[in-house]
Rosetta silent file (secondary structure, phi, psi, omega in degrees, C-alpha in Angstrom):
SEQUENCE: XXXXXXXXXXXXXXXXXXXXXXXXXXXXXXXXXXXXXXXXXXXXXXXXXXXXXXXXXXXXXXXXXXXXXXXXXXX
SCORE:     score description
SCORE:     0.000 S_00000001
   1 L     0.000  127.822  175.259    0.000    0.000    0.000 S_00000001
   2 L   -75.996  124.123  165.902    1.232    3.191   -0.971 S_00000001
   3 L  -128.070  166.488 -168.723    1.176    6.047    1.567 S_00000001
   4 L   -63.647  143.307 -174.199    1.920    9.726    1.188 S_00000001
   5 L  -172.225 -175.413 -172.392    5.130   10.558    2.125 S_00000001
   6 L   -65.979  -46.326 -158.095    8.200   13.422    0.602 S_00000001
   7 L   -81.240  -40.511 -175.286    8.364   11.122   -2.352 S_00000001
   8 L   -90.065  130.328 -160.985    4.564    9.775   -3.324 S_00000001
   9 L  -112.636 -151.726 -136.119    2.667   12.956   -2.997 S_00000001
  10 L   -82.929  -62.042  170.380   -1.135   12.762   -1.770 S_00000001
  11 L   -61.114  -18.932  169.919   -2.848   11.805   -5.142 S_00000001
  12 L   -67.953  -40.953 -165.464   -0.246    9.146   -6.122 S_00000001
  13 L   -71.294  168.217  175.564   -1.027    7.352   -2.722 S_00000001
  14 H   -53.383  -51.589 -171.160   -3.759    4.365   -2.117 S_00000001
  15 H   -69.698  -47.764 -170.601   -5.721    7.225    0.064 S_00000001
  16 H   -65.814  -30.948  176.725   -5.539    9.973   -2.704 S_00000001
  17 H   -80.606  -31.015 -160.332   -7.450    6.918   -5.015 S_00000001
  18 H   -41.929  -59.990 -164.030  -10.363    5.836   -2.567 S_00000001
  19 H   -48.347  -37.869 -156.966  -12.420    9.102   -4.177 S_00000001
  20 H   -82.708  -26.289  155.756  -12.116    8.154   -7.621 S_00000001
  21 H   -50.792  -81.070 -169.982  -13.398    4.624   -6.792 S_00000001
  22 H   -31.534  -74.999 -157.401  -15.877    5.889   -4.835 S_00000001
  23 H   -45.809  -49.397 -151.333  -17.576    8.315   -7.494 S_00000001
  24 H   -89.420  -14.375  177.517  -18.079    5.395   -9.872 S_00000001
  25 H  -116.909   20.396  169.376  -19.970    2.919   -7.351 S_00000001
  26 H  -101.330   -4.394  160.132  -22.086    5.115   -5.119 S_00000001
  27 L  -121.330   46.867  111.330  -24.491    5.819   -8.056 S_00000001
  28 L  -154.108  171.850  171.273  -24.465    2.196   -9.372 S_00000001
  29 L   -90.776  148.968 -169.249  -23.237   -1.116   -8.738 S_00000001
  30 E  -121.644  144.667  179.958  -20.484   -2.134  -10.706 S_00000001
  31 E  -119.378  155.137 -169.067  -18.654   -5.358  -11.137 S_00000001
  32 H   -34.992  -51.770  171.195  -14.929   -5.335  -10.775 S_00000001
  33 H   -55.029  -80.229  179.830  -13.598   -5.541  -14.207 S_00000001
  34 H   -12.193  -72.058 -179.602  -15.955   -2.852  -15.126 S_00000001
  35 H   -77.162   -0.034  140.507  -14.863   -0.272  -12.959 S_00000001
  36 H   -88.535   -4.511  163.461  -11.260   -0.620  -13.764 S_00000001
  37 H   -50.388  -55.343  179.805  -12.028   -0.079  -17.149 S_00000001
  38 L   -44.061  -50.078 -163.682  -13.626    2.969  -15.977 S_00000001
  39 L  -125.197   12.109 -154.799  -10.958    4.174  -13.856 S_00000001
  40 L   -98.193   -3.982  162.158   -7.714    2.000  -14.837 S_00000001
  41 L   -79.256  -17.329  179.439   -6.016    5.649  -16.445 S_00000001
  42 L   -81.388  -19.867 -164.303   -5.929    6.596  -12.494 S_00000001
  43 L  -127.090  178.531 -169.365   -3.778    3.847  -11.474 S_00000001
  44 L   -74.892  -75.126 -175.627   -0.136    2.602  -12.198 S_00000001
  45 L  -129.617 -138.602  162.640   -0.592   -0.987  -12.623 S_00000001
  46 L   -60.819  -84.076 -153.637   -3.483   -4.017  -11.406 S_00000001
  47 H   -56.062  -18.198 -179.174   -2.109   -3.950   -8.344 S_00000001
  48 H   -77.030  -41.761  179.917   -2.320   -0.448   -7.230 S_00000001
  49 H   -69.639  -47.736  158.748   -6.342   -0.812   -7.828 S_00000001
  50 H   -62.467  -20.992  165.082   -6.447   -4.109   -5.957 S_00000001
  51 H   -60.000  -58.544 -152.999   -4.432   -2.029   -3.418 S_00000001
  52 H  -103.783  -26.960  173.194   -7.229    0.336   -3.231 S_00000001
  53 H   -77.046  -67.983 -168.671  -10.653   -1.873   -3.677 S_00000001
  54 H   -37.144  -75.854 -171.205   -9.143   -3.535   -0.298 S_00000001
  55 H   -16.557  -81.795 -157.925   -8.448   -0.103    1.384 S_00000001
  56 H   -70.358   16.898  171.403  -12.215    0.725    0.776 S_00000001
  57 H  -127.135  -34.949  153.021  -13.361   -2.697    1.620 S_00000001
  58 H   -64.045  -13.406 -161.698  -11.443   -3.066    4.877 S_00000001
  59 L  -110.856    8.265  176.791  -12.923    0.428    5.638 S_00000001
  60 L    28.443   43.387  139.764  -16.418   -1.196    5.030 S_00000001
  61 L  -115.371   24.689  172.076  -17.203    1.107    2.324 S_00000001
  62 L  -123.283  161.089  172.218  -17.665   -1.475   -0.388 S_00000001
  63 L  -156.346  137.970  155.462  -19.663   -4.983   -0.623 S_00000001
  64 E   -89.585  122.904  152.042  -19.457   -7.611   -2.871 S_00000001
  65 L   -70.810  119.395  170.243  -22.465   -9.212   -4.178 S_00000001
  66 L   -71.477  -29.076  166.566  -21.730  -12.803   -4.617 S_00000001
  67 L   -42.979  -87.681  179.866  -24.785  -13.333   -6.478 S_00000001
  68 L   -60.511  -18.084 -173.043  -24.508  -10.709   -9.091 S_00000001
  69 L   100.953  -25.552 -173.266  -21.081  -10.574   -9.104 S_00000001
  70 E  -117.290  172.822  166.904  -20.710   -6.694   -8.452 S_00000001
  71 E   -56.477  123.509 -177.101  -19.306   -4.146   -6.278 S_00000001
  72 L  -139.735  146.178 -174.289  -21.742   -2.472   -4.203 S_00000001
  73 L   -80.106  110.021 -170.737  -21.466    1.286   -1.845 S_00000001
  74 L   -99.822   43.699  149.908  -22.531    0.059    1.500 S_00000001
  75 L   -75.753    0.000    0.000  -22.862    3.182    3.634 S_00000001
């Protein structure tokens, strides 16, 4: 996980990404793949994104539907 620090400035970091996840699944549900289409110019590689759908999933502001398959904003 990337944190802010003199080199990685604020938007570079896992926490400077939560928002731009966030925008795309609090007005629909999404399934994963989707929303890195959606957002995969925001991040470095795969891993930086899986890096950040945890953050926001440990932080119990995502759910997975196992059913459907997608991402859903559980606040």
């Amino acid at each position: 996980m990337k944190f802010p620090n003199k080199v990685i400035s604020y938007k570079e970091s896992t926490i400077g990404k939560l928002d731009t996840l966030l925008e795309n699944i609090i007005h629909n549900d999404i399934s994963p793949f989707e929303l890195y289409e959606v957002t995969k110019q925001n991040f470095d590689n795969i891993g930086d994104y899986i890096e950040t759908l945890v953050c926001l999933y440990a932080l119990q502001r995502i759910s997975f539907d196992f059913e459907t398959g997608r991402i859903i904003y559980a606040l």
